[in-house]
C-alpha positions as CSV (number, residue, x, y, z in Angstrom):
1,X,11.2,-30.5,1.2
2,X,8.9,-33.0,2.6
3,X,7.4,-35.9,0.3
4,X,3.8,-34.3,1.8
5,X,4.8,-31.3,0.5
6,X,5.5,-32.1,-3.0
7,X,1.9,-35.0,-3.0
8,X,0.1,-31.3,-1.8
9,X,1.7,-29.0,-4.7
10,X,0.8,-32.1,-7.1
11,X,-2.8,-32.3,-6.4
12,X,-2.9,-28.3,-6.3
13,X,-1.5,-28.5,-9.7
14,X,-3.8,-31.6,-11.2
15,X,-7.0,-29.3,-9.8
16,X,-6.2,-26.1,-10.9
17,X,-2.9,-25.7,-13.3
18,X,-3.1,-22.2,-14.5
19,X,-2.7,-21.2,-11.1
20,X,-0.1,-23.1,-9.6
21,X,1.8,-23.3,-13.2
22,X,4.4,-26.7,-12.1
23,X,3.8,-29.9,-11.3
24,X,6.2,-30.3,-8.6
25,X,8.1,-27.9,-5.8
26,X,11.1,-26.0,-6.8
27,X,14.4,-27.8,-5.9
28,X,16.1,-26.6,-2.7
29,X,19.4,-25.6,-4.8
30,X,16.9,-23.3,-6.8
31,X,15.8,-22.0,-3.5
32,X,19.6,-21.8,-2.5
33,X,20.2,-19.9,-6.1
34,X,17.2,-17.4,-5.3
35,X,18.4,-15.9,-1.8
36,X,22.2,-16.3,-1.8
37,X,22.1,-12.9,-4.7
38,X,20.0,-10.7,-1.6
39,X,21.8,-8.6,0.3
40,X,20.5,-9.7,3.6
41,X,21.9,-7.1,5.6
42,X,19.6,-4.6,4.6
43,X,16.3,-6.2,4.4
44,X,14.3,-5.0,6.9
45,X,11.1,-6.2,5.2
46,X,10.6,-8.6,2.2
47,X,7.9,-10.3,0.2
48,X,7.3,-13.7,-1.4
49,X,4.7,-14.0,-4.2
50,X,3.8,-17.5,-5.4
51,X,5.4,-19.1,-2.5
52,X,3.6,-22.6,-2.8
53,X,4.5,-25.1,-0.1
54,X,7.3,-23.1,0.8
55,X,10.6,-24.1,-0.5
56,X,11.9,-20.3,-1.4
57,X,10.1,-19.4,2.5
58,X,12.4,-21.9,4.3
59,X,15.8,-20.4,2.3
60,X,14.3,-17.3,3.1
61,X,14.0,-17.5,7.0
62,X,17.1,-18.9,7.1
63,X,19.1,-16.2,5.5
64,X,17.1,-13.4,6.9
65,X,17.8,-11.8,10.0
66,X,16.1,-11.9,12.9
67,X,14.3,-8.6,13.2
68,X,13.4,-8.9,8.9
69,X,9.6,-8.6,8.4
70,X,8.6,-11.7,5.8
71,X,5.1,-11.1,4.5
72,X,3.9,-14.3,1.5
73,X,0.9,-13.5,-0.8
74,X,-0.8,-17.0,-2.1
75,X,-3.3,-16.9,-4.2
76,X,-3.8,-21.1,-3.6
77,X,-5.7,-21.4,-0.4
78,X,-5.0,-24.9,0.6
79,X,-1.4,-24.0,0.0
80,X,-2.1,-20.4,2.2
81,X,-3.4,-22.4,4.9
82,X,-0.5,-24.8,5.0
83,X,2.4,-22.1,5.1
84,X,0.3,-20.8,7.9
85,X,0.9,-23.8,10.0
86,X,4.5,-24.5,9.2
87,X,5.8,-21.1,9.6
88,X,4.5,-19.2,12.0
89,X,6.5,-16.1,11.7
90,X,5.8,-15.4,8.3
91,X,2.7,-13.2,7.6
92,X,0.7,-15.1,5.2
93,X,-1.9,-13.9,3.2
94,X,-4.4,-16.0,0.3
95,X,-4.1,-12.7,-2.4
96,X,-2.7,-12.7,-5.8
97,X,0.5,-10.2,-6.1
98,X,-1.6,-7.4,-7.8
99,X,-3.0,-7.0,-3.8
100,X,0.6,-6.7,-3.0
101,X,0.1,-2.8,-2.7
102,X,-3.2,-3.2,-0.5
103,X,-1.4,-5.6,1.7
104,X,1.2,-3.6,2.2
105,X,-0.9,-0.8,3.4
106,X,-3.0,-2.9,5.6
107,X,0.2,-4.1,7.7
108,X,1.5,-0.9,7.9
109,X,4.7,-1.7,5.8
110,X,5.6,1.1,3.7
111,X,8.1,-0.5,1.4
112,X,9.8,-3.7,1.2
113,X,13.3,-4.2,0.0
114,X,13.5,-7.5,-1.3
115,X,10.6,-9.3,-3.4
116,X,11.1,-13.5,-4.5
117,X,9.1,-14.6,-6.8
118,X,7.8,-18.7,-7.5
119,X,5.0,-17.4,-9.6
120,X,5.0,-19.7,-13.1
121,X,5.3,-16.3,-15.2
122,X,5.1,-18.2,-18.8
123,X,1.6,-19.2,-18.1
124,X,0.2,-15.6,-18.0
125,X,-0.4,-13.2,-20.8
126,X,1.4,-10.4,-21.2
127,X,-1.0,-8.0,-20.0
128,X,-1.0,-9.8,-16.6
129,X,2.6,-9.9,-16.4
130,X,2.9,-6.5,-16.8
131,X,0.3,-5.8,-14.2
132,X,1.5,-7.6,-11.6
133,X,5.3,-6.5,-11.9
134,X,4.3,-3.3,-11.6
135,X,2.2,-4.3,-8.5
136,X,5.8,-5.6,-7.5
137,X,7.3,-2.2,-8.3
138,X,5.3,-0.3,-6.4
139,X,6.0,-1.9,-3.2
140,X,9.5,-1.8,-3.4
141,X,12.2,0.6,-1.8
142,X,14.9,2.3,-3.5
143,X,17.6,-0.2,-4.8
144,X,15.4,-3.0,-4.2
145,X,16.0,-6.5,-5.2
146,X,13.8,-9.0,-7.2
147,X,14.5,-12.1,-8.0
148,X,12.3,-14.6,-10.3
149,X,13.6,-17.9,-12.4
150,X,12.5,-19.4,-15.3
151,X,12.6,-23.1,-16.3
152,X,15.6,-23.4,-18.9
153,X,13.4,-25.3,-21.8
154,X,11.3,-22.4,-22.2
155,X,14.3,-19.8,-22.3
156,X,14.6,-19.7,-26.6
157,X,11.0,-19.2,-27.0
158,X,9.7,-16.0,-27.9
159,X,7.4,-15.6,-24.8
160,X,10.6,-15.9,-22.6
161,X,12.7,-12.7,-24.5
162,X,9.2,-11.0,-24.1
163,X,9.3,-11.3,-20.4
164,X,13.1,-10.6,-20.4
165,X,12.5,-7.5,-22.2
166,X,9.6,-6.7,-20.0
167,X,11.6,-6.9,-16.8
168,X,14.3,-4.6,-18.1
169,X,11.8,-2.2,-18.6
170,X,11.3,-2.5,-14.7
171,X,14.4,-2.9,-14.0
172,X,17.9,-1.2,-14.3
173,X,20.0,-3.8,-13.8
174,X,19.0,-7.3,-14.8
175,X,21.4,-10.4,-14.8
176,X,20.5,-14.6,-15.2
177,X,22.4,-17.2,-12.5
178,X,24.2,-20.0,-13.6
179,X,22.1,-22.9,-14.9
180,X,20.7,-24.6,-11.6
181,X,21.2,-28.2,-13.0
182,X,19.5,-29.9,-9.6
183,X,15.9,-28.8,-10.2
184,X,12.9,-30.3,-12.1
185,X,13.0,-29.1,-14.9
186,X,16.1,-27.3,-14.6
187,X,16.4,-23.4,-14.8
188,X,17.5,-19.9,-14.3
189,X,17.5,-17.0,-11.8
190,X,17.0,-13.5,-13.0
191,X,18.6,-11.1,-10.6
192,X,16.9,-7.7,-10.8
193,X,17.2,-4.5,-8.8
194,X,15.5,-1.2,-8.7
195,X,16.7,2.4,-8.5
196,X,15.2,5.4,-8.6
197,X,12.2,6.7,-5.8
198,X,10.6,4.3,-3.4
199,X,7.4,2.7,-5.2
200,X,4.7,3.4,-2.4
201,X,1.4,1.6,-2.6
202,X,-1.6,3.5,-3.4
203,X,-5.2,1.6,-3.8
């Protein structure tokens, strides 16, 4: 990650908080930790929500292949504009996740199979969570994969077996990573993957 990088997420953060939820860039062994679970050989298309400046993109493109379609919804449009630029052959687009349907639809994907998540989860309610993981849903294919982390201070609070609860209601099979010790703050990666019917997007 590139000290520019972390100066843009920081100012990002100092101007608008709730949205960008961290006050610096994940870790690249966090980034590491979030792609190596995805079962690359099968991707054909996969989304990134909350991508920020990019740290889970760059893992991404370098473990996808090199037909995979990578599509990034994020929300931050300074932050939009700036993964525009550095990776050209993602298809980036300023929307929150809950557009992740419409978006879909309007490139003329019909399902992705992997979704990566950098979105700060503990700083929504539990109504928005819910909403947007079953924007997430819906786009997915059968057996998808969806992977999220969570910062490990938080994990004992209450809010933090809420959302663990809440994603295996989502999900049948959810599982945590190792700690990933090289990160600021340290954390965890839940590992989730879907079965049952394709979730097609409908407006």
């Amino acid at each position: 990650m590139a000290f520019s990088d972390g100066i843009l997420f920081c100012k990002q953060f100092l101007a608008n908080p709730r949205q960008v939820g961290a006050i610096w860039p994940s870790s690249r062994h966090l980034a590491r930790c979030m792609v190596e679970w995805i079962e690359w050989e099968r991707v054909s298309a996969v989304m990134e929500v909350g991508p920020g400046t990019g740290v889970f993109t760059e893992a991404i493109l370098h473990s996808a292949g090199p037909d995979t379609r990578c599509i990034a919804l994020e929300i931050n449009a300074m932050m939009a504009q700036a993964l525009r630029q550095r990776f050209e052959t993602v298809q980036v687009h300023t929307a929150s996740v809950a557009e992740a349907p419409q978006i879909c639809q309007r490139v003329g994907v019909d399902g992705v199979d992997a979704v990566l998540s950098g979105l700060p989860w503990a700083v929504f309610s539990q109504q928005e969570q819910q909403e947007m993981l079953d924007a997430i849903v819906r786009v997915m294919r059968t057996d998808g994969q969806f992977c999220t982390f969570a910062y490990l201070q938080g994990l004992l609070l209450p809010a933090a077996r809420k959302f663990r609860r809440l994603l295996e209601s989502r999900f049948p099979m959810v599982e945590t990573s190792p700690i990933v010790w090289r990160n600021l703050p340290p954390a965890i990666v839940y590992r989730c993957r879907l079965a049952g019917d394709t979730r097609v997007a409908t407006p």
